[in-house]
C-alpha positions as CSV (number, residue, x, y, z in Angstrom):
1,X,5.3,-70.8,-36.7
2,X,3.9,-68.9,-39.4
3,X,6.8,-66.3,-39.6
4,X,9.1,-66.2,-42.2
5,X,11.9,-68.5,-41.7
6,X,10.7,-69.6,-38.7
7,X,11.2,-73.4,-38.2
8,X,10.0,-75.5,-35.6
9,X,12.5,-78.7,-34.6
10,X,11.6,-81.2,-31.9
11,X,13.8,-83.6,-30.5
12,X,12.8,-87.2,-29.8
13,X,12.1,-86.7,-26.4
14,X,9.4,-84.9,-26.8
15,X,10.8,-81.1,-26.1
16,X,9.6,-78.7,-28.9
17,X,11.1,-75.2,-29.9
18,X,11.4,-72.8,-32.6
19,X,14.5,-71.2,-34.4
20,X,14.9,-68.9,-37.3
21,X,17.2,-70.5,-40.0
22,X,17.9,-67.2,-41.1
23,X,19.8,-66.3,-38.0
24,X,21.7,-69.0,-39.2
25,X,23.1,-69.3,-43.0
26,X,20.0,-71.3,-45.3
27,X,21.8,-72.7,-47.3
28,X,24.3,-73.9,-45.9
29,X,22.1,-75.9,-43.1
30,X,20.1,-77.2,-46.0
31,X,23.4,-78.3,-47.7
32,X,24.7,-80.1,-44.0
33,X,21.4,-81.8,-43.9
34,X,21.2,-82.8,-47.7
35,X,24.8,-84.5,-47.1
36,X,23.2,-86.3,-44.2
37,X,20.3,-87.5,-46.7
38,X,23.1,-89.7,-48.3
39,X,23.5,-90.5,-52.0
40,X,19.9,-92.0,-52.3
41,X,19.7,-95.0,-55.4
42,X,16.3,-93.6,-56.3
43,X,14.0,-91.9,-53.9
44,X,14.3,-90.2,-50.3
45,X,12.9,-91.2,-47.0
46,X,13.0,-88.8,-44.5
47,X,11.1,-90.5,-41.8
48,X,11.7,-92.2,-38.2
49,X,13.4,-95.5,-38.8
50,X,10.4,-97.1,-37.3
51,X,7.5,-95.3,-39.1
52,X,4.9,-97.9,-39.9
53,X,3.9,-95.2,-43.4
54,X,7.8,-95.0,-44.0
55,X,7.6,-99.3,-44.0
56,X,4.8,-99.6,-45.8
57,X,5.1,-97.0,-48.6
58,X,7.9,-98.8,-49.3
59,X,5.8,-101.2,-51.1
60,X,4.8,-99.3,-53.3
61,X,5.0,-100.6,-57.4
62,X,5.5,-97.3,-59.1
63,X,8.8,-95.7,-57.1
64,X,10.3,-92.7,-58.9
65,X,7.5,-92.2,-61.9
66,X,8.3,-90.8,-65.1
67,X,11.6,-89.9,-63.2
68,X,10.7,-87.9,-60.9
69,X,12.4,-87.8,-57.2
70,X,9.8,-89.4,-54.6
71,X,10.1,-87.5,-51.5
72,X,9.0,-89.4,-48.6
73,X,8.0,-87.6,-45.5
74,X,4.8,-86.2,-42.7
75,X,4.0,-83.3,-43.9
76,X,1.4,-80.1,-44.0
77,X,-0.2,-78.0,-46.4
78,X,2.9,-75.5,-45.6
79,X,5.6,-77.9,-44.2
80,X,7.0,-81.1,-44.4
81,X,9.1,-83.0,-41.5
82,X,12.7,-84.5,-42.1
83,X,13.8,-86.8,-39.3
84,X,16.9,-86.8,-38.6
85,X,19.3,-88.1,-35.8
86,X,16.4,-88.1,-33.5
87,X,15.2,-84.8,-34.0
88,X,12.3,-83.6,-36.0
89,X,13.1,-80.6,-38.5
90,X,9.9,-78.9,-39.7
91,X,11.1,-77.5,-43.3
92,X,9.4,-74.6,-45.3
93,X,9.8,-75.1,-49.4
94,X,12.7,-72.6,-49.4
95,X,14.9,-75.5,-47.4
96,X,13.4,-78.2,-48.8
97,X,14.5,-77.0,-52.3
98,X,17.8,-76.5,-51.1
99,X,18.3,-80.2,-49.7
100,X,16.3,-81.4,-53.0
101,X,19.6,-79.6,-55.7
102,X,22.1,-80.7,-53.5
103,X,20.6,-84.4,-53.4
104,X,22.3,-86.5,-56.0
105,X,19.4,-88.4,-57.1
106,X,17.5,-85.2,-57.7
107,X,17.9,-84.9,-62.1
108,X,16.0,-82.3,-62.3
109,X,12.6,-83.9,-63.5
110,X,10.6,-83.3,-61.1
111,X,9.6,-84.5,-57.9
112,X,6.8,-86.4,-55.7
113,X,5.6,-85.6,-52.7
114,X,4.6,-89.0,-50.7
115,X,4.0,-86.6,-48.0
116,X,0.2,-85.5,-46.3
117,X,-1.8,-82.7,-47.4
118,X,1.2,-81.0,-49.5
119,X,-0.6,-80.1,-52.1
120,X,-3.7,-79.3,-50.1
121,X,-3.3,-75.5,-51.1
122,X,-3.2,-74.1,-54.2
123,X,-0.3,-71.4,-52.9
124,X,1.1,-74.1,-50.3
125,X,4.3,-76.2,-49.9
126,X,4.0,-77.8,-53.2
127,X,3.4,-74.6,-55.4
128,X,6.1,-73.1,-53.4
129,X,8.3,-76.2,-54.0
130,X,7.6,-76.0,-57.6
131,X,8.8,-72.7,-57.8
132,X,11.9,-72.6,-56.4
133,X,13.1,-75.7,-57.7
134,X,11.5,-74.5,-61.4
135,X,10.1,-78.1,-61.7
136,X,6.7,-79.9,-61.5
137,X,5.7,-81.5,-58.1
138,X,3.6,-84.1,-57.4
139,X,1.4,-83.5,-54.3
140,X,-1.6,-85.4,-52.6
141,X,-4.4,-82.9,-51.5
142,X,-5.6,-84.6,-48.1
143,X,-4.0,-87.2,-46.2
144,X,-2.3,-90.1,-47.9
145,X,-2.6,-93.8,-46.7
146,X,-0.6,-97.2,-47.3
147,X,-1.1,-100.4,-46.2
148,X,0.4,-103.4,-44.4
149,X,-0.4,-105.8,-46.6
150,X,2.7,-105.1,-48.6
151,X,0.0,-104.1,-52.2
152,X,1.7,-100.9,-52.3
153,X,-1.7,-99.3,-52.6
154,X,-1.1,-95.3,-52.3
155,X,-5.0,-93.3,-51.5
156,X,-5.2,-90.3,-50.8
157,X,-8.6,-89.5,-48.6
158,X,-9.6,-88.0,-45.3
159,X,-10.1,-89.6,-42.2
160,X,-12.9,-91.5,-41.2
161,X,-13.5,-90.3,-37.8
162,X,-11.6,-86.8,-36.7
163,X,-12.0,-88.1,-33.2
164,X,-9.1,-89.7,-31.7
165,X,-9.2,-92.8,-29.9
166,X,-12.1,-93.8,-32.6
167,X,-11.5,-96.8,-34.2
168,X,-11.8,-94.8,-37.9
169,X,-9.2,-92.4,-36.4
170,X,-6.6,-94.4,-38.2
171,X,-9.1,-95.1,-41.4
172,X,-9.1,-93.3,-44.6
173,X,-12.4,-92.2,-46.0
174,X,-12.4,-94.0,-49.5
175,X,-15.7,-92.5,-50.3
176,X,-14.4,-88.9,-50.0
177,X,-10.9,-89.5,-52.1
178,X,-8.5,-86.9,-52.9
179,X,-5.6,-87.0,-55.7
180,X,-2.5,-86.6,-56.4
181,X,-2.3,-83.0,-58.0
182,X,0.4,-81.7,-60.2
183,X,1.9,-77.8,-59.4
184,X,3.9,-76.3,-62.0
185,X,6.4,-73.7,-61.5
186,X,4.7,-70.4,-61.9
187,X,7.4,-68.0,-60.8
188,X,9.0,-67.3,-57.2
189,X,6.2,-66.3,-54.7
């Protein structure tokens, strides 16, 4: 996965596979897939239907801040997931950015990523996302946690057990918090 252009997609049945995007054309698979997006009012989900994060972030009090596009997704220090028609679409920045201009709720602000560990590296996705869409981004530098009881409360914090099964599998760590950290657009890496 770490080759350039190389993007991973996985259906909903499970199945997993890779493909280049650049065997293809880019752009214009990030334009069919920004069309598919629809004309979002404000921000855009790109998350199963039936996400419990996608349901809860939902509550969230502050949508869209100082005007920026809130991008709403799973996501990695190097990638984020779009959902789509039942099929997972890992994404590099370069696509991303592509879907993001041709969005029509994208004004060219700036944009927030409501997306894990994005900006957990200082030369990751949301550097990279800053600097092709020559724009500050919004990025949480460890996992990012809402609620169900419809506050809209948005931490960002490890886990509290790395073990799965555990019963703090599914807990955030409050006493080890992260942030929301702000990459500017220093040039195209």
């Amino acid at each position: 996965m770490g080759r350039p252009g190389v993007v991973g997609i996985r259906s909903g049945i499970g199945g997993y596979s890779q493909f280049s995007l650049d065997n293809f054309n880019a752009e214009n698979i990030a334009k069919i897939l920004a069309n598919e997006v629809h004309a979002f009012s404000s921000d855009a989900n790109w998350m199963e239907p039936n996400d419990k994060f996608s349901e809860y972030v939902n509550y969230r009090k502050e949508k869209d801040p100082n005007g920026y596009l809130d991008i709403v997704a799973h996501g990695t220090k190097y990638t984020i997931i779009y959902y789509h028609n039942g099929v997972e679409y890992t994404l590099k920045a370069k696509h991303v950015a592509k879907m993001i201009k041709n969005m029509k709720s994208f004004k060219g602000n700036g944009v927030r990523l409501l997306s894990c560990n994005t900006g957990g590296d200082p030369r990751g996705f949301a550097q990279n996302l800053a600097n092709k869409l020559g724009v500050p981004v919004l990025a949480p530098n460890n996992l990012l946690w809402t609620y169900s009881d419809k506050t809209g409360r948005l931490d960002v914090a490890p886990r509290k057990s790395n073990i799965v099964g555990n019963k703090d599998f599914q807990r955030p760590n409050l006493t080890q918090q992260g942030s929301f950290i702000t990459f500017y657009p220093k040039g195209r890496r």
